[in-house]
N, C-alpha and C positions, 0 to 999 in steps of 0.2 A: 906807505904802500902804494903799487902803482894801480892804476885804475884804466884796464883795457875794454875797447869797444864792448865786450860779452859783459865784463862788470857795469857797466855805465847801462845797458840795456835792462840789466836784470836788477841795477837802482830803481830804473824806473817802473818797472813788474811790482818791484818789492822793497822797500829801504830797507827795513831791518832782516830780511833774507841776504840782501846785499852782503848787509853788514857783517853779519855770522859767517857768510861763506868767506869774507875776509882774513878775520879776525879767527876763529876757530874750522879753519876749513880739515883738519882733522874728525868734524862729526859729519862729513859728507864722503869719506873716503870709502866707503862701502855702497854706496847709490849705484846700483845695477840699470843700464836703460834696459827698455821692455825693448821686444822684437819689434816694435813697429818705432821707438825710437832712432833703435840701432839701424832700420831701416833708412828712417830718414837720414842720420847723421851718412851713411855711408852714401846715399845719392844725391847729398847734398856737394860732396867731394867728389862724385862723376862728375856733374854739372860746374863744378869749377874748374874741373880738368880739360871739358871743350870747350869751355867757354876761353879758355888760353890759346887755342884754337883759331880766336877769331885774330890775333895779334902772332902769329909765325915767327916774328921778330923779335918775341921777346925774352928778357936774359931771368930765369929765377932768384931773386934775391932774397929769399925766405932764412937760409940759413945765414946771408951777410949780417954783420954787425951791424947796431943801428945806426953807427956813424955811415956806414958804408957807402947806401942809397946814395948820399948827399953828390958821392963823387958821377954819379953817371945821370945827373937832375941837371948840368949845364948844355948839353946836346938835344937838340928839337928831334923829334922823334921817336927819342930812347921809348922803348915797353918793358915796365917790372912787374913781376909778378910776385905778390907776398913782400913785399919792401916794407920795412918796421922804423917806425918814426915815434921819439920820444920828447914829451915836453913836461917838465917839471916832473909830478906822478901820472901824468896821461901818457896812455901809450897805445898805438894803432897798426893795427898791419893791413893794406890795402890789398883789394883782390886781386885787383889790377891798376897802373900808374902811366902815364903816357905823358912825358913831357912834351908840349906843344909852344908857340911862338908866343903864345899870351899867359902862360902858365901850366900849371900844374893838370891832367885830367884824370878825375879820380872814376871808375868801373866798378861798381857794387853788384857783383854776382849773386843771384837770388835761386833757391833752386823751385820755386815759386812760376809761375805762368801770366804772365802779361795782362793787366787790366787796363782800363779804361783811366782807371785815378789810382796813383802807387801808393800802397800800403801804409798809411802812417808810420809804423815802427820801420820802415826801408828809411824813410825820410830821417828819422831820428838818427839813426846807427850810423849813417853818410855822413849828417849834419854833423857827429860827432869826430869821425876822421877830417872830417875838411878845416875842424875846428882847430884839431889837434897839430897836423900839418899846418896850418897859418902860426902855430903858435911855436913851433921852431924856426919858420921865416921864410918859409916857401908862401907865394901865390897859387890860388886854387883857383882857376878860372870857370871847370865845367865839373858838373858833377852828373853821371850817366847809373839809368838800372838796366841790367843786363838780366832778360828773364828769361825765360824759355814762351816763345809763341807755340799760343790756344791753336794756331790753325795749322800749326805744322802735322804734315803727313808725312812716315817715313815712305822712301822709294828709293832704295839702295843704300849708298855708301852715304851718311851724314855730314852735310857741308854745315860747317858753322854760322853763316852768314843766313839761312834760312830755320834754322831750329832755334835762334837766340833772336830777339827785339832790343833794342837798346833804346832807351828814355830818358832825354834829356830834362832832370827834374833840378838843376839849376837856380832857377827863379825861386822853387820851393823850398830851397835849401835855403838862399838868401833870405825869404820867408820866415824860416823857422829859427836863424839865428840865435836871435835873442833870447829864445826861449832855450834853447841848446846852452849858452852860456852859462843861463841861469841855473839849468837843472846840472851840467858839469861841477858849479861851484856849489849847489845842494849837496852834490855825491860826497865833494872833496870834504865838507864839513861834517857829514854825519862819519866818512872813514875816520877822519882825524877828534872826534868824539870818542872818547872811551868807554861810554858810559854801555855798557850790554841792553839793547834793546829788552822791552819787557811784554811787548804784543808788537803785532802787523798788521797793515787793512786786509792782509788775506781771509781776518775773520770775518767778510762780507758777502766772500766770494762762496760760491757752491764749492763742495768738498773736494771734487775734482780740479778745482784752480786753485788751491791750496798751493803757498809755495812751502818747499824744502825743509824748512826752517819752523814750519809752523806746528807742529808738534812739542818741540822747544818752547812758546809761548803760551800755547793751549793744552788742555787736558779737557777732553769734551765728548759729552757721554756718547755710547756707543751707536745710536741713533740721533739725531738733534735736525734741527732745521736747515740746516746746510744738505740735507736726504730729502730735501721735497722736491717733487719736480718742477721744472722750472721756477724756482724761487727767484725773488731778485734781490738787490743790496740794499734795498729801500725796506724790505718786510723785515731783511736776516736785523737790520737797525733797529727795525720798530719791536723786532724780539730781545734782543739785547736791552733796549733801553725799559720793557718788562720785567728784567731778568730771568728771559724765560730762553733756553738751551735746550732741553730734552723736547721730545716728539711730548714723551708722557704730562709735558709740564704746559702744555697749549692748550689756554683758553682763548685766543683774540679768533675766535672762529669767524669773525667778518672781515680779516685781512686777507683767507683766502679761498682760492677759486674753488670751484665746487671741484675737479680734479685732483687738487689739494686737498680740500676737504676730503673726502671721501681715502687719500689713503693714511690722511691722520687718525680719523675716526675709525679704521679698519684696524687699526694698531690699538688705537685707546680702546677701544669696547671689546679686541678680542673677536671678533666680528667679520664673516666672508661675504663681503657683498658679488651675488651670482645674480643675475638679472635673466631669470627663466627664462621667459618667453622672448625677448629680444634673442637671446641667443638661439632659441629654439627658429626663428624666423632667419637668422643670418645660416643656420648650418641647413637649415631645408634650402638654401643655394647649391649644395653640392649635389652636382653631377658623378654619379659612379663610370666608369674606374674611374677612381683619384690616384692620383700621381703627387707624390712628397719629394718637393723638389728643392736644392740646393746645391748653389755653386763656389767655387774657391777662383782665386783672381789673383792676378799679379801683376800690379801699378809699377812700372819703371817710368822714372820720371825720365830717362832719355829712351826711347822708344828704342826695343829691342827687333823688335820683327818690321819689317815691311806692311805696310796698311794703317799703320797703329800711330797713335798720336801722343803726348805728351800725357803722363800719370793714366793712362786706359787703362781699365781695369779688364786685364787679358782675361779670360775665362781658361781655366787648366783644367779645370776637375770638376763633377759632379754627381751628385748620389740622388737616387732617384725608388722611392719604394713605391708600390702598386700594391692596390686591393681596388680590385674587380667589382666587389660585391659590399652591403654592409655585411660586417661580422666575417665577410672572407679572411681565406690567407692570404700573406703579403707574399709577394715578387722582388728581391731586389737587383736591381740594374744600379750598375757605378762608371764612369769613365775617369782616366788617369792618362792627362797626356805627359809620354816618358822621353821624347825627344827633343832636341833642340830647334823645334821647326812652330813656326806660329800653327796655334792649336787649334784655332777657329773653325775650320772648315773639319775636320775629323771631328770635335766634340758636337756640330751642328748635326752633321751626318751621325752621330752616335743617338745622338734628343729625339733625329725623325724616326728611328729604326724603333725605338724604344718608348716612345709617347704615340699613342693613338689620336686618332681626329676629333675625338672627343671627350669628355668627361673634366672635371674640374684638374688644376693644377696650383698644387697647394702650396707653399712659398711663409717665409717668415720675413716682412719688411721687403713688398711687393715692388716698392721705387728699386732697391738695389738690383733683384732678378731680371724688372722688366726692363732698364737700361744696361741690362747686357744682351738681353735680349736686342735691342735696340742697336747695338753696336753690331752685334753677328747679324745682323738683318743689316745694315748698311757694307759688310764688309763682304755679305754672300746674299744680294739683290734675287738671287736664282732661289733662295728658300725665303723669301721674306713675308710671305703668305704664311706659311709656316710659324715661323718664328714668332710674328707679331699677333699671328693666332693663338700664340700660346699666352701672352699676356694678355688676353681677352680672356682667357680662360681659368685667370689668377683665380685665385681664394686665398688673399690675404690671414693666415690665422694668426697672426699676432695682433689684428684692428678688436678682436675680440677680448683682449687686455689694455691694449693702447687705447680703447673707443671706453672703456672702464666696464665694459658688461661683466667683469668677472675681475675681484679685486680682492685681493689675501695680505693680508698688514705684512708677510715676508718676502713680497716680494718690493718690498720699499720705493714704491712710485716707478720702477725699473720693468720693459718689458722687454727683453732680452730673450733671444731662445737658450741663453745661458741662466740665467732670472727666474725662471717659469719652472720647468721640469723639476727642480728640487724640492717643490711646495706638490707638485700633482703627479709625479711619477719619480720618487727619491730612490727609485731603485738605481736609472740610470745616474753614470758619473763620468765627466770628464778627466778626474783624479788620476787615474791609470793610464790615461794617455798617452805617449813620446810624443802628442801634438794637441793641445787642447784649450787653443783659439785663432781666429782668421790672422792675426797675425806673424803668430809661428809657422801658418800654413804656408804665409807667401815665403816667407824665409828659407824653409823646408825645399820646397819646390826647385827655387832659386838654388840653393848650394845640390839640390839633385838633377840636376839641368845644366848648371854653369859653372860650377867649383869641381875641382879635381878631386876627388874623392873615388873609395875603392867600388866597386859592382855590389858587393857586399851592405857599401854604408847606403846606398843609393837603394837598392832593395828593402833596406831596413826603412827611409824616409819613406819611399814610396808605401810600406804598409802602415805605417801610423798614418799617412795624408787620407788613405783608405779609409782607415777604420777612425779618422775624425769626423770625416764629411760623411759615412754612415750614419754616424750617430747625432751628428744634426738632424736628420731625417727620420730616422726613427724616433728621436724625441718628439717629432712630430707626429708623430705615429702616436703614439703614446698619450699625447698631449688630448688631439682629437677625441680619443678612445672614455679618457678621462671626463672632457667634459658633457661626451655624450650619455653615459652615465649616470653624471650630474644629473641632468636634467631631462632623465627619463621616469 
């Protein structure tokens, strides 16, 4: 079987994931990516498309045979793009290939943003092509990462020479060698092993880094230690080697943190830890009118509008409920930007018409709202009093579950404004939605803005985009209402 850059990578994530998806890749044929996959997978393919861009000259060899390449590797020069190179069962296709005087230069297009020290896994997956090319009898002289630069501003038509960095990681690849070698001939051995894998170290990992495969090797109860927050590989061991799996089945209560603590024992005892007066002390913060505020965004990892920088999380949309008074009735105000024009200054102009100069404003995961805030204050200097006044005027209500003053065993160490509401307000439901999380919204958006599509489907997007980001806000609404309640 042959063993391509993405198998060799996803060795190293996972050996016996690898393995399976080799060997039985018929139990993967149904894996749907979520919208924020499919997300990436699609701008990961813009960003290799300009970055082609920066080579004018160069000839597609994606669909050539793999002999093919070989014939246009004697010319100084030559640029390929997608050229596939095979050696025994390894097999590689480069992003970009640039035959030069001293050899071969291989371009590893990232749709990632330029740091200061490249990515380890960039290092591995390069060290892997350079490896695989030497081992059909080409010389590899320079090995390059092509990212996208942190500091690019869009200002009209996009030259590739300034939205892309290129990093000569070379030395790190010679570097990493040996160990490339060595993990190539681990891959080779476990493919060429027939023996079916019977566990993974994925069982170390929190639930959410679970690979693929690992349902296949586990059967583990419906809550277990892999549901705590922030656990690490060192505790998920020291439970294991207890033989302890279930939440219900934990006594090592000094392995962890009182955080931890508290939503294991919130589970075992059955038991709602509410912390009265602390909360009673954080909500006498709020300032009337409160304002229940929430936005929707849309990261193009190649900047779509003018001003905007690489993955900026544009602001489109906002929903915004008001009460004047305690016990008042609400007010709701919503913005939907529906054109193909950067949204910024219209949704800023929509926040000042519609937020007063004072009174709290109330936000779920305060870092997300106030660096957009932050963004439309550097993009419209003319309201930035405004703007950055509004993030002075935050009221955080998620710190009131994150900060644990209010803990309910179902909300499983999770403080989510998706998380919360079905424990204190289960009437609301995202269920019925045509859009019902942030990243179907960006999705949404995008094919309502940029995809051809009828007046009709584009209406129909735009009322679901409505009536999601409504209902983030009303949950808030709700929310508030609930715990003041509580603790009256």
């Amino acid at each position: 079987m042959t063993i391509t850059k993405t198998d060799f990578m996803a060795f190293r994530n996972c050996a016996s994931d690898f393995w399976m998806k080799k060997h039985k890749p018929e139990l993967f044929e149904n894996i749907i990516p979520s919208d924020f996959e499919q997300q990436l997978i699609e701008q990961g393919y813009e960003v290799e498309m300009l970055a082609q861009k920066l080579f004018p000259e160069g000839v597609d060899a994606k669909n050539m045979k793999q002999q093919e390449p070989a014939f246009f590797l004697g010319t100084a020069d030559t640029i390929l793009f997608q050229p596939t190179f095979a050696a025994a069962n390894l097999q590689t296709r480069v992003d970009i290939l640039k035959v030069a005087e001293d050899g071969l230069h291989i371009y590893e297009v990232k749709g990632s943003t330029n740091k200061d020290k490249p990515k380890n896994d960039n290092l591995w997956d390069a060290g892997f092509q350079k490896e695989v090319i030497e081992r059909v009898g080409h010389k590899v002289s320079k090995v390059f990462l092509v990212e996208l630069n942190k500091e690019f501003i869009k200002d009209g038509p996009i030259h590739p020479n300034d939205i892309f960095t290129i990093t000569d990681v070379s030395q790190e690849i010679i570097d990493n060698n040996i160990e490339v070698k060595m993990e190539i001939d681990n891959a080779q051995k476990r493919l060429s092993d027939l023996t079916q894998p019977a566990s993974c170290d994925c069982y170390y990992k929190i639930r959410k880094n679970h690979c693929n495969s690992f349902s296949h090797f586990y059967t583990l109860p419906h809550y277990t230690v892999h549901d705590i927050t922030r656990i690490t590989k060192t505790k998920i061991a020291k439970f294991q080697a207890a033989g302890v799996e279930s939440i219900d089945d934990i006594t090592q209560y000094d392995l962890l943190t009182d955080i931890q603590l508290n939503q294991v024992a919130t589970h075992q005892k059955d038991e709602v830890i509410i912390r009265h007066q602390q909360i009673k002390e954080v909500i006498a913060q709020l300032e009337y009118p409160l304002y229940f505020l929430d936005y929707e965004t849309y990261p193009a990892a190649i900047p779509v509008f003018n001003g905007c920088f690489p993955y900026q999380q544009v602001t489109f949309q906002y929903s915004l409920h008001i009460q004047n008074e305690p016990g008042g009735p609400l007010e709701h105000r919503e913005y939907l930007h529906t054109e193909a024009t950067l949204p910024l200054r219209s949704i800023a102009a929509s926040l000042r018409k519609d937020i007063g100069d004072s009174g709290s404003v109330i936000v779920w995961n305060q870092s997300f709202e106030g660096g957009r805030n932050n963004e439309l204050a550097t993009a419209l200097p003319e309201m930035e009093d405004f703007l950055l006044g509004l993030n002075g005027r935050f009221f955080d209500l998620m710190k009131i579950f994150s900060n644990q003053l209010y803990v309910h065993k179902a909300f499983k160490g999770k403080t989510s404004i998706k998380k919360v509401p079905p424990v204190l307000c289960p009437e609301l439901s995202y269920e019925g939605l045509g859009i019902r999380d942030g990243g179907a919204a960006c999705n949404g958006w995008k094919m309502m803005i940029f995809d051809d599509i009828s007046p009709d489907q584009k209406q129909l997007v735009a009322q679901d985009l409505l009536a999601y980001c409504k209902l983030d806000t009303y949950a808030m609404v709700r929310i508030l209402s609930v715990i003041q309640e509580k603790i009256s």
